[in-house]
Every structure is written in C-alpha cells, then in structure tokens.
N, CA, C and O atoms as a DFTB+ gen file, in Angstrom:
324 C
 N C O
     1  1       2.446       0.441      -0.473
     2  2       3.037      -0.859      -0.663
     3  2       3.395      -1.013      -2.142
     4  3       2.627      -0.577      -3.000
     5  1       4.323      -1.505      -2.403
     6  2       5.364      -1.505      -3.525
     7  2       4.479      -2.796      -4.406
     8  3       3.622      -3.203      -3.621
     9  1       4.413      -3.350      -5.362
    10  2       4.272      -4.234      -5.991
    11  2       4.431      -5.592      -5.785
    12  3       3.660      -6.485      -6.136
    13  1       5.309      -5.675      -5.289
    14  2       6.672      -6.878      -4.704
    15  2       6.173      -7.345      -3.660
    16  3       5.873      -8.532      -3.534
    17  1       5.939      -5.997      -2.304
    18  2       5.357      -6.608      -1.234
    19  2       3.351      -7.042      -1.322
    20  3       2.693      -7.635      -0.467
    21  1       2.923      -6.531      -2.524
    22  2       1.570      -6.523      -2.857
    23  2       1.448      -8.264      -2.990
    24  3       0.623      -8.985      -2.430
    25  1       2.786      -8.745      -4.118
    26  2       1.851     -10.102      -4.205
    27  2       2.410     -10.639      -3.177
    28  3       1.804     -11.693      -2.981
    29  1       3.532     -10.461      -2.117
    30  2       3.830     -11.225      -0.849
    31  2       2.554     -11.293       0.314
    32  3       2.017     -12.216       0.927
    33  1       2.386      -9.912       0.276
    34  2       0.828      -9.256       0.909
    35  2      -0.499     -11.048       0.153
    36  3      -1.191     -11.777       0.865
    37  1      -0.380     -11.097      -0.912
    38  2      -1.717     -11.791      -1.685
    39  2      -1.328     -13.153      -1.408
    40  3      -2.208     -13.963      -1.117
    41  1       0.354     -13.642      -1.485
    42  2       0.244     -14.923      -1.125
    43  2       0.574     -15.032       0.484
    44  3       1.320     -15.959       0.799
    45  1       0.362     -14.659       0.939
    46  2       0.260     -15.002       2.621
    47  2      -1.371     -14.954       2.792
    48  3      -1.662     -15.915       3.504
    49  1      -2.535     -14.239       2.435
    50  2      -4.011     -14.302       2.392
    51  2      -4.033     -15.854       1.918
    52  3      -4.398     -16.865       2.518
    53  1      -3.569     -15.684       0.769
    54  2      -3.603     -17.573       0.450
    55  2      -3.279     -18.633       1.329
    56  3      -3.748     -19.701       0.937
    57  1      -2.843     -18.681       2.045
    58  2      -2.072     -19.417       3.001
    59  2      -3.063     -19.372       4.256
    60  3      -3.040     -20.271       5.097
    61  1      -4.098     -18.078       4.359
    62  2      -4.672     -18.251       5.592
    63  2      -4.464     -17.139       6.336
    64  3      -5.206     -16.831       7.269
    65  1      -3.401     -16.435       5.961
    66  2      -3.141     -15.506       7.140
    67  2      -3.821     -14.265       7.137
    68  3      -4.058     -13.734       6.052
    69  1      -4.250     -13.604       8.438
    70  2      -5.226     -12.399       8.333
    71  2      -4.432     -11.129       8.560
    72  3      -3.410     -11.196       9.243
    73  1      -4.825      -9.978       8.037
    74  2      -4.080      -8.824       8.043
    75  2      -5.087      -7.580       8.521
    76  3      -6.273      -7.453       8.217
    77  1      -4.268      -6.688       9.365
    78  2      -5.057      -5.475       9.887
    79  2      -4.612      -4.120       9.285
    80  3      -3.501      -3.684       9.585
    81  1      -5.362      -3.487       8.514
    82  2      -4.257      -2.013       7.627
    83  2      -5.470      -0.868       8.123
    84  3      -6.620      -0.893       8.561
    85  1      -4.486       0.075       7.776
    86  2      -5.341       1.822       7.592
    87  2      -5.466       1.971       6.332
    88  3      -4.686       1.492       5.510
    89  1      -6.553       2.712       6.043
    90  2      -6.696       3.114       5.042
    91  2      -7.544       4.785       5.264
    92  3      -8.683       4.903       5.714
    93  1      -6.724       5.845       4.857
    94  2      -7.450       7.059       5.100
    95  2      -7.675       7.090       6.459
    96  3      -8.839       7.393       6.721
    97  1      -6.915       6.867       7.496
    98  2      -7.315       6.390       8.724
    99  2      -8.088       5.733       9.544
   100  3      -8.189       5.789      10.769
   101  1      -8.671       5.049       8.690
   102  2      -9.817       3.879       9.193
   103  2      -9.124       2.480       8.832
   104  3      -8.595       2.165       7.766
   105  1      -9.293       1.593      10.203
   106  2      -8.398       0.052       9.946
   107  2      -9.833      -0.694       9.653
   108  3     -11.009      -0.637      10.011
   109  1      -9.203      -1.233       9.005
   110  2      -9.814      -2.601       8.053
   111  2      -9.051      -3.896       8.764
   112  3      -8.094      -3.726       9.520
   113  1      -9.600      -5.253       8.426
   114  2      -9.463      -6.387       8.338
   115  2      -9.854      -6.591       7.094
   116  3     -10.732      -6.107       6.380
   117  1      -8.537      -7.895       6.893
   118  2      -8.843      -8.618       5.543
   119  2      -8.579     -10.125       5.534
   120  3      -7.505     -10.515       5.992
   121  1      -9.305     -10.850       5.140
   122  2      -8.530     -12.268       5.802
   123  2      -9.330     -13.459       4.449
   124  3     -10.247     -13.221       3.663
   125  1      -8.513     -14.716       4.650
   126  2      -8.988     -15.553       3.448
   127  2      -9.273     -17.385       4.336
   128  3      -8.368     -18.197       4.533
   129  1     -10.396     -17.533       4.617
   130  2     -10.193     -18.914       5.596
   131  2     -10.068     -20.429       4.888
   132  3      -9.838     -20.827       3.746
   133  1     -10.256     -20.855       5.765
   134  2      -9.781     -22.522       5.098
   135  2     -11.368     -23.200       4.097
   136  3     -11.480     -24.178       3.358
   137  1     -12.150     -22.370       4.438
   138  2     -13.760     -22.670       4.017
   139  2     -13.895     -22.229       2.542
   140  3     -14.710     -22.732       1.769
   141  1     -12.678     -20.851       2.088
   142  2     -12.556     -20.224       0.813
   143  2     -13.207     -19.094       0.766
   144  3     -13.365     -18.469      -0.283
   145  1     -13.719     -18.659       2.088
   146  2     -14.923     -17.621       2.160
   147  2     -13.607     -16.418       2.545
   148  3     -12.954     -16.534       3.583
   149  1     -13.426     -15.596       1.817
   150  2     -12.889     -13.873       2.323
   151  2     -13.512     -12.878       2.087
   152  3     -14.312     -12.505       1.229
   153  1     -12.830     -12.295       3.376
   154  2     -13.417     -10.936       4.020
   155  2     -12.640      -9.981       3.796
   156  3     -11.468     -10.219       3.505
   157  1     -13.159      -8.575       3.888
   158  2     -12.847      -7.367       3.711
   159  2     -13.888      -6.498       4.610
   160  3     -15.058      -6.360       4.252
   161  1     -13.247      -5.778       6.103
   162  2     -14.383      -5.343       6.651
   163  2     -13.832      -4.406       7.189
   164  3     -12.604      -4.471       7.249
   165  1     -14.480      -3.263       7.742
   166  2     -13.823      -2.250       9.211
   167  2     -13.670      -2.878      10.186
   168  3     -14.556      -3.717      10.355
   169  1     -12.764      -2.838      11.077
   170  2     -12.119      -3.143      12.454
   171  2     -13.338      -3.209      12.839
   172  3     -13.644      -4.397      12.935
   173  1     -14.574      -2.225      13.231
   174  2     -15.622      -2.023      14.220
   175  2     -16.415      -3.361      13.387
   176  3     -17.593      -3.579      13.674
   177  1     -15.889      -4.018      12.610
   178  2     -17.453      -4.968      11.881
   179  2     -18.147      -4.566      10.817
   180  3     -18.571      -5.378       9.994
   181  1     -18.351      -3.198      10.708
   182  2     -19.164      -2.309       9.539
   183  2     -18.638      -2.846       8.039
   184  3     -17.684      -3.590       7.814
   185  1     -19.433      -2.317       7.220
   186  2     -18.905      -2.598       5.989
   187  2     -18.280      -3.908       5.916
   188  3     -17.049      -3.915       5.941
   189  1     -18.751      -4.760       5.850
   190  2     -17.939      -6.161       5.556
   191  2     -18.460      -6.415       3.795
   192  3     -19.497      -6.225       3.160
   193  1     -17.352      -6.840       3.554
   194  2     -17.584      -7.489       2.241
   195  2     -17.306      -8.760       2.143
   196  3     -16.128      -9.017       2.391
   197  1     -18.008      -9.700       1.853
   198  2     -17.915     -11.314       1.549
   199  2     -17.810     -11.448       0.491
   200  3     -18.355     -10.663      -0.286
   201  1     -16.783     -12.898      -0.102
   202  2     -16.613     -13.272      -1.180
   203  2     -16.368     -14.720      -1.122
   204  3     -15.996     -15.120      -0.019
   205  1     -16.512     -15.765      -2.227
   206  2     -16.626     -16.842      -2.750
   207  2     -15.257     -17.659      -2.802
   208  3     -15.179     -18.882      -2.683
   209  1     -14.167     -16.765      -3.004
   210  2     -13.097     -17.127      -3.195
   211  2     -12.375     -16.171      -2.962
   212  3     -12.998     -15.126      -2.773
   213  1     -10.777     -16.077      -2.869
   214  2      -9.762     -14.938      -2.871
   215  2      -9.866     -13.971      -4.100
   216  3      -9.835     -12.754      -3.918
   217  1     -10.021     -14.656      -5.676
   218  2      -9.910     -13.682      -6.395
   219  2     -10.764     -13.091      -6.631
   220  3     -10.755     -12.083      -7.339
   221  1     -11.941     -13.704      -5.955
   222  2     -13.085     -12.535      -6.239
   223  2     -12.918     -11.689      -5.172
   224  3     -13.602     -10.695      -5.415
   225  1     -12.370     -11.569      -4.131
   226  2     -12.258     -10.365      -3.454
   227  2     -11.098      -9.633      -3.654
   228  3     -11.016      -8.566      -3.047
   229  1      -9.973     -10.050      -4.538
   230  2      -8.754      -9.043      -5.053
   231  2      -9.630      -8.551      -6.670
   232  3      -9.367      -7.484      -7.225
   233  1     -10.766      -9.650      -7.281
   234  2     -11.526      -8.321      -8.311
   235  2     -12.400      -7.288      -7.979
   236  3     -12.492      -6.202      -8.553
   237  1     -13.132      -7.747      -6.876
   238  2     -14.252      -6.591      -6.450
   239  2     -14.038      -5.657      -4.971
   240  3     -14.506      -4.529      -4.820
   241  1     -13.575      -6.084      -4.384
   242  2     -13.707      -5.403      -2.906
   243  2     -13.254      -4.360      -3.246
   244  3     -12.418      -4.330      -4.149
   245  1     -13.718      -3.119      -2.562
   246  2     -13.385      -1.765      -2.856
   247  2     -13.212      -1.054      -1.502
   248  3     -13.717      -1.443      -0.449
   249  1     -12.248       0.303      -1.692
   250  2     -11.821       0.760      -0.619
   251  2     -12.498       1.947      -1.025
   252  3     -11.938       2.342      -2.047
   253  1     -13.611       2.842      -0.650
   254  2     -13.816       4.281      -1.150
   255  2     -13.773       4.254      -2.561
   256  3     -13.263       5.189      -3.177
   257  1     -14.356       3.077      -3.247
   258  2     -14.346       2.562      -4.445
   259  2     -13.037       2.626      -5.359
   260  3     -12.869       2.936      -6.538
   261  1     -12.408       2.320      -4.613
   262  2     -11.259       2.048      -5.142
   263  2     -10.766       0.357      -5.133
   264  3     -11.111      -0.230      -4.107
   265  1     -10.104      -0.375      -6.021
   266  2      -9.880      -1.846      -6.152
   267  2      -8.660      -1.291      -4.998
   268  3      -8.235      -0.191      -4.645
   269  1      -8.333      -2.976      -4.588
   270  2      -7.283      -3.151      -3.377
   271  2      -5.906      -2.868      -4.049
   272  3      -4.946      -2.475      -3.387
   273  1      -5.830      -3.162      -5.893
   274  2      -4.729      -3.014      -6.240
   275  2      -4.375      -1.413      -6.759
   276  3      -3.282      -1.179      -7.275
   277  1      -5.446      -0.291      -6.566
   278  2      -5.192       0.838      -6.938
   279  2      -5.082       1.478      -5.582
   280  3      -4.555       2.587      -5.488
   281  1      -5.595       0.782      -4.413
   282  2      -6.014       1.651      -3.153
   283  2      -4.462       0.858      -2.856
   284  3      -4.211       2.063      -2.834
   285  1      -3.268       0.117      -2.626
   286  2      -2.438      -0.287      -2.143
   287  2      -1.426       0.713      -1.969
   288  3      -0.529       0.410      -1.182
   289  1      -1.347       2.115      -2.660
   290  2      -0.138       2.857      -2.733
   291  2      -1.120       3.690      -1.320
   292  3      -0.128       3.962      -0.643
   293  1      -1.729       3.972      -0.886
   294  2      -2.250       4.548       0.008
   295  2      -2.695       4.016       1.720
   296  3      -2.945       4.578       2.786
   297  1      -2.613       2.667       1.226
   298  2      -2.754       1.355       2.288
   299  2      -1.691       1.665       3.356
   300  3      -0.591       1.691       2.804
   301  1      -1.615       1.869       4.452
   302  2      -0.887       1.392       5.738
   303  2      -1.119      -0.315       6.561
   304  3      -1.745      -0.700       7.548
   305  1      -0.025      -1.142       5.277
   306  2      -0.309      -2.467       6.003
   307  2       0.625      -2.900       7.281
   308  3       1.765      -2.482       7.487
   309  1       0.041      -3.645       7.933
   310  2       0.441      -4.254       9.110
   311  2      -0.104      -4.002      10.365
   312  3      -1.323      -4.153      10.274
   313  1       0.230      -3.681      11.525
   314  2      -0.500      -3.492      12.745
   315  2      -1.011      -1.799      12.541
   316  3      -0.268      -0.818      12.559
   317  1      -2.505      -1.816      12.346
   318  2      -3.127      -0.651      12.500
   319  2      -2.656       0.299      13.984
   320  3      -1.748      -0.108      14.710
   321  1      -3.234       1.273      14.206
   322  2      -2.918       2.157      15.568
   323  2      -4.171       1.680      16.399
   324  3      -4.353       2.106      17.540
C-alpha cells in the first residue's frame, strides 16, 4: 500500500470502519470503535492487541515487530482469502 492509500486506509479506522488484511499470509483484523478502544488481532482471535486510542495503536502495534507504517508495503489490504 502506497502512502496515499495508507492515510485513506487511517482515516476510514477513524470513522469506525473495520478492515481484514494478510500479512505474510496470516489475516489480521484491525478496527477503531465508537468507545476509542482499537484493535489489532489474528482473524482466529490470537494475538490481539488493545489500545487506548487510534494513535496509540498506529505508534505501537506491531506486525512480526514491525510498526503498521513499515509493515504496510508488505500488507495485503482488503478482503483476506
């Protein structure tokens, strides 16, 4: 994912909306709710990461310890397989 579609990708989370991607072939969920609480988890539930707000989960959540904005060139967003 290009830059461009990264912050389109960040302001639609803002808004509420939830997203399903691959990463290394494992799908993730990522989503931001009306409560301010976002997630970052595996499809199966595993690995969930909780956060306080949105930008604390675009500073910390990690993919294979990678940030979301270094792991994005490798990201397959939209409908997982």
């Amino acid at each position: 994912m290009d830059s461009k579609n990264y912050e389109l990708f960040k302001e639609g989370l803002s808004r509420g909306e939830e997203y399903l991607f691959t990463y290394h072939d494992i799908d993730y969920w990522i989503s931001h709710g009306a409560n301010g609480v976002s997630s970052l988890s595996k499809e199966d539930g595993t690995h969930c990461q909780d956060f306080d707000s949105l930008d604390e989960l675009f500073k910390n959540a990690q993919l294979e310890g990678k940030s979301l904005n270094e792991a994005r060139i490798e990201i397959d967003w939209g409908v997982a397989d």
